[in-house]
N, C-alpha and C positions, 0 to 999 in steps of 0.2 A: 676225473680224479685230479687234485691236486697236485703238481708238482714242485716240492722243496727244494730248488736249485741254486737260491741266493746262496753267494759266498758268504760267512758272516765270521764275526770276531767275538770272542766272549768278552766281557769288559762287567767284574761283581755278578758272575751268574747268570745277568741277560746277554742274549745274542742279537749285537745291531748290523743294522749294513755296511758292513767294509769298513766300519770306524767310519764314515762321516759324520756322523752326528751323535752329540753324549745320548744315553740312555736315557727315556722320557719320562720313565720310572723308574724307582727303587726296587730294589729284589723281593722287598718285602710288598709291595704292594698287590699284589697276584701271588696263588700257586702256582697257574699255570694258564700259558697266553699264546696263542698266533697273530699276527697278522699278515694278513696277505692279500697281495693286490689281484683281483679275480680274472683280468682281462690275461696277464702276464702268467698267473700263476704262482708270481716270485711272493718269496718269506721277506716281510718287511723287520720284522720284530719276532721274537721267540724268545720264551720261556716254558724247559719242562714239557715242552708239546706233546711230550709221549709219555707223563706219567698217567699212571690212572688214578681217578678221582672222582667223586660221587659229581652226578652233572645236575643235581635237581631237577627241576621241570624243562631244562635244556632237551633232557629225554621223549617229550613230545611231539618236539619234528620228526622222530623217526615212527611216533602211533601215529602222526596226522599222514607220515609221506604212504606208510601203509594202508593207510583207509582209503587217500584218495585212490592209491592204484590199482583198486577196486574198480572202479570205474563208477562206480555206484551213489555220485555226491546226492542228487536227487530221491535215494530212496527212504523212506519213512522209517525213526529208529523209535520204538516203545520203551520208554525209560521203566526198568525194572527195579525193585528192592533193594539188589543186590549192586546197582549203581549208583544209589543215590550215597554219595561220599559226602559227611559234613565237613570235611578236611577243608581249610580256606585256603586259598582263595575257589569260589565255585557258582555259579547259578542259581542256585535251589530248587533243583530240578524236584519229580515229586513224582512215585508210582504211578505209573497210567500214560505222563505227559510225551506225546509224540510230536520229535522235530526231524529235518532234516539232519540226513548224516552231515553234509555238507556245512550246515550251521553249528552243529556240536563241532567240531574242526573248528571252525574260525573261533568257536566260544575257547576251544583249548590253547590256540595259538595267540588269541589276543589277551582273554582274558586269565591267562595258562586255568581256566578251570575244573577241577581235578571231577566234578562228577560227569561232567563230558568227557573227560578221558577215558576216565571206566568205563561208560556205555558205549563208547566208538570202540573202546578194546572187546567188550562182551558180543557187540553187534558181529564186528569182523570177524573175531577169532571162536565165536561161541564160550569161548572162557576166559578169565583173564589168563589163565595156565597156558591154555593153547596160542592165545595173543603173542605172551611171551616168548614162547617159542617161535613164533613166525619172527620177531625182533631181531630174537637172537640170528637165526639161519640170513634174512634178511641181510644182517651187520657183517657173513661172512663172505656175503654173495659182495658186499661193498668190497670188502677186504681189510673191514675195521679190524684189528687182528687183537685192537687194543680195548675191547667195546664188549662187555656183557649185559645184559638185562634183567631184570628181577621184575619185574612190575611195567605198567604203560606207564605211569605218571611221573615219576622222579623221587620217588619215597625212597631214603635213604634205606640201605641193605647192604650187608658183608658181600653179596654176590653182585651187587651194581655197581657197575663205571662205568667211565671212560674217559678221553683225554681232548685235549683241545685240539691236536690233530685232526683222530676221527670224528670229532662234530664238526669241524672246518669241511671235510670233505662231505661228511652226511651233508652239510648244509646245501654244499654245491648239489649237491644229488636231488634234495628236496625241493630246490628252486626251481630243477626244472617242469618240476608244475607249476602250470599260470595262479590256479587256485592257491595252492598253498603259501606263493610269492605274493599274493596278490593279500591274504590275512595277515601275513608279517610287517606289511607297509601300510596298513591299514589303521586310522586312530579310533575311529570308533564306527560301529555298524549298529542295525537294530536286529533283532531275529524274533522269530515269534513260535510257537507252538503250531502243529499243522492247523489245529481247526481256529487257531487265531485267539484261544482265550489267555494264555501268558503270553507278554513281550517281556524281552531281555536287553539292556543296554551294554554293549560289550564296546570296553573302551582300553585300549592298548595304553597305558600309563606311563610304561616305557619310552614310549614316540608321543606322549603325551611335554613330557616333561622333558623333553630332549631334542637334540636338531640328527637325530639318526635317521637315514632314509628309509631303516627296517631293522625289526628288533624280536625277540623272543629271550625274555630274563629267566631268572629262577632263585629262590632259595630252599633251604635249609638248613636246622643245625648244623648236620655234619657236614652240606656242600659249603656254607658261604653264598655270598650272593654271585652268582654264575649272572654270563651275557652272550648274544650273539647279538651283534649289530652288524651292520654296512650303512657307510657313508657314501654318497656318490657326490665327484665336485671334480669339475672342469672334462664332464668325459670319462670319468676315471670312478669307480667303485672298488671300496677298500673292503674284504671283508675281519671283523675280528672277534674271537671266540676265547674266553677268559672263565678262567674257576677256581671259585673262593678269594674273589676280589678285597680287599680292606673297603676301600674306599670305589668303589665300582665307578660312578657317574666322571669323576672327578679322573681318573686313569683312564677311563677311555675317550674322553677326549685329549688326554695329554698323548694317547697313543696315535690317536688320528690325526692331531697336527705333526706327528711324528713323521707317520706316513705317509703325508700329502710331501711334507717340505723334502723328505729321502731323496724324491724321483725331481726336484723343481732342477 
């Protein structure tokens, strides 16, 4: 778990370190933001950490961290009907098509694709109802106290949130699987259907188009564009968790020179 210890100053809304350094952002430029250094623990930056707010597909580190702890990444999932989502971003998965649980995971995490997420939620949970529920019980066993569930994927809903807080900590929680650490730093992989007749290119865009050491985005209407990244540099891994970014690419690098220069 996370521990929030840094002493911090308010200065326009955000909270920096002790005053040494101006704010790297505007108040406007996030709802809401952590950062934290993962070795220490300590809050480098904060804004709002605790309100709630829709997390768009941010929501899928906690369907991937549930699937893997199944233990079951190797077993055969049968894409049904009732999975196939045309909601974009997604695969084009297609009734019948059998992959790895393992690979719908990484499809969800790299590619956040929303009809992998269904059918890792339907495999696991047998419903997505019952899915949900295991989310939720899941978020309490964390102690997210701030953290509801509606759905696996991140579709906006009056009954979905959470905060940057609780995804900062879900994140730590979900890292500690190799697998699941291992798709978020991931730029692109190949996956294929069991008996080999579709291939899929899944390419994280995110770590694409960015110098993040690992990443899992998101949007929608109601979220914004949402982010989990970590940087790693000189030894040191920063993690930072933001919702309903203006300007996402462009503030979280201004937050990670933020963070590195805090501690120099």
């Amino acid at each position: 778990m996370l521990s929030f210890v840094v002493q911090t100053i308010l200065i326009g809304g955000l909270l920096t370190l002790d005053g040494q350094l101006p704010p790297p952002i505007s108040s406007d430029d996030v709802a809401a933001v952590v950062l934290v250094d993962r070795v220490s623990g300590r809050v480098l930056f904060e804004k709002s950490s605790h309100k709630r707010l829709p997390p768009a597909s941010l929501t899928k580190v906690m369907t991937a961290l549930l699937a893997l702890e199944t233990g079951r990444s190797a077993a055969t999932v049968t894409i049904g009907s009732e999975s196939v989502d045309r909601r974009s971003p997604g695969l084009g998965l297609e009734p019948g098509d059998r992959l790895r649980l393992g690979d719908l995971v990484s499809a969800m995490l790299m590619l956040s694709a929303n009809d992998a997420c269904r059918a890792v939620a339907r495999y696991v949970g047998g419903s997505e109802e019952a899915f949900v529920a295991l989310m939720n019980r899941k978020a309490a066993a964390l102690g997210l106290t701030d953290s509801h569930f509606s759905n696996s994927c991140g579709f906006d809903g009056p009954d979905h949130y959470s905060t940057a807080a609780d995804l900062a900590q879900l994140t730590e929680e979900a890292l500690k699987d190799n697998a699941l650490a291992i798709s978020m730093r991931t730029v692109e992989k190949e996956i294929r259907t069991v008996d080999g007749k579709r291939h899929f290119t899944l390419r994280n865009r995110t770590l694409d188009e960015s110098s993040f050491t690992a990443a899992k985005s998101g949007f929608t209407q109601k979220a914004g564009h949402c982010l989990i990244a970590m940087v790693t540099r000189d030894g040191r891994t920063l993690l930072l968790v933001g919702l309903n970014f203006q300007e996402r690419w462009q503030a979280a690098v201004e937050l990670f020179r933020y963070g590195f220069d805090a501690q120099r």
